[in-house]
C-alpha positions as CSV (number, residue, x, y, z in Angstrom):
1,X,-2.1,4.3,9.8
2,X,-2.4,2.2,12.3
3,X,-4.1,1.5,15.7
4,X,-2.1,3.2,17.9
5,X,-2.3,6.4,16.4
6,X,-4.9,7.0,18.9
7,X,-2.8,6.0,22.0
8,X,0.1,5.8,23.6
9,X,1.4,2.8,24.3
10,X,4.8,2.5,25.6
11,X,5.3,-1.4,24.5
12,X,7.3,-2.4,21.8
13,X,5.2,-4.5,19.8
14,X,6.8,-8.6,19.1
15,X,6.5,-10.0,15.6
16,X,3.1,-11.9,16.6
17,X,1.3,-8.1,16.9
18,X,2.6,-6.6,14.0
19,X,1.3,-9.7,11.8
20,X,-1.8,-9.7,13.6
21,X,-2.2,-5.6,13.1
22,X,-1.4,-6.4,9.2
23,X,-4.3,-9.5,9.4
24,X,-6.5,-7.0,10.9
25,X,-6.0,-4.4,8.6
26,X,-6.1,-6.8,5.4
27,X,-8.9,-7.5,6.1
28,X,-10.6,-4.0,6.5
29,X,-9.2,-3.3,3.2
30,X,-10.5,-6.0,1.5
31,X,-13.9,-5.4,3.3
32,X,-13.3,-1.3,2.4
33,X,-14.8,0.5,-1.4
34,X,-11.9,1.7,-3.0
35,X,-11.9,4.7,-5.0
36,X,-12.4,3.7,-9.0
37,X,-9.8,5.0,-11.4
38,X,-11.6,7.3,-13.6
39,X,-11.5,7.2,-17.1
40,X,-9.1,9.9,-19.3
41,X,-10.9,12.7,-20.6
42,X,-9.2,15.8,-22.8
43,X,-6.3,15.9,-23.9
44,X,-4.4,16.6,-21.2
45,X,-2.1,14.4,-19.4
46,X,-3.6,13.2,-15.9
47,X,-2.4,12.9,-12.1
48,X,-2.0,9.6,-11.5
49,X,-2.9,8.7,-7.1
50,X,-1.2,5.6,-6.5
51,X,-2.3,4.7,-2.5
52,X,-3.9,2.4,0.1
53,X,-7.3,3.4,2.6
54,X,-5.2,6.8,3.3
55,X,-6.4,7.7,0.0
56,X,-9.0,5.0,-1.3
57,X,-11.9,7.0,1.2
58,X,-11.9,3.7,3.3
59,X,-15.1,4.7,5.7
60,X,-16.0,7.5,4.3
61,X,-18.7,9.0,2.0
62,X,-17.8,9.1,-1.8
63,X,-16.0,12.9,-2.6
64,X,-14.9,13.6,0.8
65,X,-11.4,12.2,0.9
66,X,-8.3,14.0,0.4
67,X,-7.7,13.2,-3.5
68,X,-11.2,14.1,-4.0
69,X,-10.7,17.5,-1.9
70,X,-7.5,17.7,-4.2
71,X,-9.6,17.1,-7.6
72,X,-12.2,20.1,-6.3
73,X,-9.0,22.3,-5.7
74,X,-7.4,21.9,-8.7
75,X,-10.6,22.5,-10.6
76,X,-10.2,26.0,-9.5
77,X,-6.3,26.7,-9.0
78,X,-5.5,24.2,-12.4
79,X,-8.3,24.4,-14.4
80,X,-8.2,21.3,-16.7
81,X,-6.2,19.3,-14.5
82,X,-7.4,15.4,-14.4
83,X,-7.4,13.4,-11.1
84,X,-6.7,9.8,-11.6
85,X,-7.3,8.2,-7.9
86,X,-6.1,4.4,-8.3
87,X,-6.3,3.9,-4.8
88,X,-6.6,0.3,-3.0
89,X,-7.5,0.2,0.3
90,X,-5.1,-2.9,2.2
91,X,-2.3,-2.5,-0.6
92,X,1.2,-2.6,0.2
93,X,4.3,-1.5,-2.1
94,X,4.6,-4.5,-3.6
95,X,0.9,-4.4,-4.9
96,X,1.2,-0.9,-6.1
97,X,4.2,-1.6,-7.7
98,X,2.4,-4.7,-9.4
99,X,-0.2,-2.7,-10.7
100,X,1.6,0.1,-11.9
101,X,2.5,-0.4,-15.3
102,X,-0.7,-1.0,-16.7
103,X,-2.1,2.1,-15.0
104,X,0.9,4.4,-16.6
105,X,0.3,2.2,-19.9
106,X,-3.7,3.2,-20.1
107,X,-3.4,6.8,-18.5
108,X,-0.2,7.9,-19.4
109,X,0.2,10.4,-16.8
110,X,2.2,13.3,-16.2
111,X,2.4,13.2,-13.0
112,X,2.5,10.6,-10.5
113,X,1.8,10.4,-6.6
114,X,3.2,7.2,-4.4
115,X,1.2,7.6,-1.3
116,X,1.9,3.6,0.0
117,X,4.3,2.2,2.5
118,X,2.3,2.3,5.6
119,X,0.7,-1.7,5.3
120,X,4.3,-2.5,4.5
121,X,5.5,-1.6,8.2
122,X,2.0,-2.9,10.0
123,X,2.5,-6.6,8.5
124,X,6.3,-6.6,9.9
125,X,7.9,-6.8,5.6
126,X,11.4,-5.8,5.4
127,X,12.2,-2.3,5.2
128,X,14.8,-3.2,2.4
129,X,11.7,-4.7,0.3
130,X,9.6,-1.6,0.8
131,X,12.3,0.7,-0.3
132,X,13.1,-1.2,-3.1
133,X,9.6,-1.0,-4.1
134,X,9.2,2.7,-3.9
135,X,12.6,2.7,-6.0
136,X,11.4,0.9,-8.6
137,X,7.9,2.6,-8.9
138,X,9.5,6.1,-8.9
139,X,11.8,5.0,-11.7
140,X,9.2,3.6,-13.6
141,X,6.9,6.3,-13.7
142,X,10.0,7.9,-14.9
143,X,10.5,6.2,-17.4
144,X,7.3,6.3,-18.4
145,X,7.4,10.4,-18.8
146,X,5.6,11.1,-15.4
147,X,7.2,13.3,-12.7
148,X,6.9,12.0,-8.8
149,X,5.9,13.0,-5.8
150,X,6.2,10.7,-3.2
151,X,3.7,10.9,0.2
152,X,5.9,9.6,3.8
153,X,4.0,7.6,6.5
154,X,5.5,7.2,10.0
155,X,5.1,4.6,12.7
156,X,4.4,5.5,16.2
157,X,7.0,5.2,18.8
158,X,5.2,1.8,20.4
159,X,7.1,0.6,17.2
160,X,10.6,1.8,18.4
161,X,12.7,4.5,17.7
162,X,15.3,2.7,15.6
163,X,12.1,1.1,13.3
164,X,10.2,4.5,13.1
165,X,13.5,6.6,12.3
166,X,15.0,4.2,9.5
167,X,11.1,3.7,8.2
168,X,10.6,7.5,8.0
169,X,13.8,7.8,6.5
170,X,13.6,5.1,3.2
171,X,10.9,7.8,1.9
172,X,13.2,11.3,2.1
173,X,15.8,8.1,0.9
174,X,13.7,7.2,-2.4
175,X,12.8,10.7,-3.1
176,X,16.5,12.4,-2.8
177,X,17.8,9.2,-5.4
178,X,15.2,9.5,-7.6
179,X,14.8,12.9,-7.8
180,X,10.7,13.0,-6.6
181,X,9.4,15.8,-4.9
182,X,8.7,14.6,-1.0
183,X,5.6,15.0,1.1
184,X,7.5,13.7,4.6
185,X,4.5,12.6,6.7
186,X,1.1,12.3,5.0
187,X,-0.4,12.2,8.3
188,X,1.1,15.4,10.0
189,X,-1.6,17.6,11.9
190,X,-3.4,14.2,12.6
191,X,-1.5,11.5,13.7
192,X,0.6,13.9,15.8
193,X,-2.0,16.2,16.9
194,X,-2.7,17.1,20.5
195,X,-5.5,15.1,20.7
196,X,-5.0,12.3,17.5
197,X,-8.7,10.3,18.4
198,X,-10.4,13.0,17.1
199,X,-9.2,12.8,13.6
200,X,-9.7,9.2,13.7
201,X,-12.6,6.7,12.7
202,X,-13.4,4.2,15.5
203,X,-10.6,1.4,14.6
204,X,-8.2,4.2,15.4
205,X,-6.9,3.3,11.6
206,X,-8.3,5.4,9.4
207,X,-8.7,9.3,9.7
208,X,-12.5,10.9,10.1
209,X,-13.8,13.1,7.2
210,X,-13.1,15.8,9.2
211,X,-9.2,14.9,9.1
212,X,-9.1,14.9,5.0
213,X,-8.9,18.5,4.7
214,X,-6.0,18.7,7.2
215,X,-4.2,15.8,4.8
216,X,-4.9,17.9,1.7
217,X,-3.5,20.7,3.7
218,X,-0.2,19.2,4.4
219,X,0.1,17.7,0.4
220,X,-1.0,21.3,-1.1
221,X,2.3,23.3,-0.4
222,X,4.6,20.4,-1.6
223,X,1.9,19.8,-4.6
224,X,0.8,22.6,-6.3
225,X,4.4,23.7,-7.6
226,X,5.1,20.4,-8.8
227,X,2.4,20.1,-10.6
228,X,3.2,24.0,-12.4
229,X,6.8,23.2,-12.4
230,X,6.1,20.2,-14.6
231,X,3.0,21.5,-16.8
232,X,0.3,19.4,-15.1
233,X,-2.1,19.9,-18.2
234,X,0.3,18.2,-20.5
């Protein structure tokens, strides 16, 4: 989620390039459409997508991203199954943990996806903070009657192994405490593909339309028997 996913640089990056990475993408996100939330229909119980420009189709055409991809899946595989896509391009953990509880408040879902962390790590915040964050959004989804499923992000190696191992490892951390089901690396089949710049837009930041099906791809397996282990439909 970042621009070196396309590279592969070999220098650590200093304090001064992860803030100006964070600037840079900031800003795309606040120049970026995010996807609306839709309003609840049925009876049913909804899936609630909490994310960032991964899943707020930053640069892309309107029903091609992953959570749209996902909506068109379940229509098939979980007839009835709502989509809720509350995602904001250029949010961090602390945003989405902000905006949470009026979301569960007015949807009331069953589920819930955390798919956010990645802004966190390009604008240099504490990994304490952003693990706290995903604690305390897991737990109140909980509370709020929802099951979890949380999506990882990695950092490239540029970032150093120490940083990218410990970052990596809060999300398996979060999900083992709180008991959420665990997408490790949202990215895998893109990021860390042979050849990554195809899958990418042209700020190396955000993955192509043609990358959304491989994201769905990678969330299905983990996704699907959540959702029917917890009675999606409500």
């Amino acid at each position: 989620m970042n621009n070196t996913f396309g590279q592969r640089p070999r220098r650590a990056p200093n304090r001064r390039d992860c803030i100006l990475s964070g600037a840079a993408l900031l800003l795309a996100g606040l120049s970026g459409p995010a996807v609306q939330a839709q309003p609840q229909g049925g009876a049913g119980r909804p899936l609630l997508v909490l994310g960032d420009s991964l899943s707020a189709e930053y640069g892309l055409k309107r029903g091609s991203g992953w959570v749209a991809l996902l909506e068109a899946r379940l229509a098939t595989e979980l007839p009835g199954t709502q989509v809720i896509n509350a995602s904001v391009s250029g949010d961090t953990t602390s945003g989405g943990r902000s905006r949470l509880p009026a979301l569960l408040a007015k949807h009331r879902p069953s589920h819930v996806v955390i798919e956010l962390g990645g802004n966190d790590a390009l604008r240099g915040l504490p990994l304490q903070l952003t693990e706290a964050n995903l604690r305390a959004m897991a737990q109140a989804s909980k509370a709020a009657g929802a099951k979890v499923l949380i999506a990882g992000m990695q950092m490239p190696p540029n970032y150093g192994p120490a940083y990218a191992r410990q970052f990596s490892d809060l999300f398996a951390n979060v999900a083992k405490s709180e008991g959420a089901a665990l997408v490790p690396f949202l990215l895998a089949g893109v990021a860390d593909d042979a050849d990554p710049l195809h899958w990418f837009q042209p700020d190396r930041i955000h993955p192509n339309e043609a990358a959304h099906p491989r994201i769905l791809a990678t969330v299905w397996p983990v996704l699907l028997p959540w959702l029917k282990k917890g009675g999606a439909k409500g």
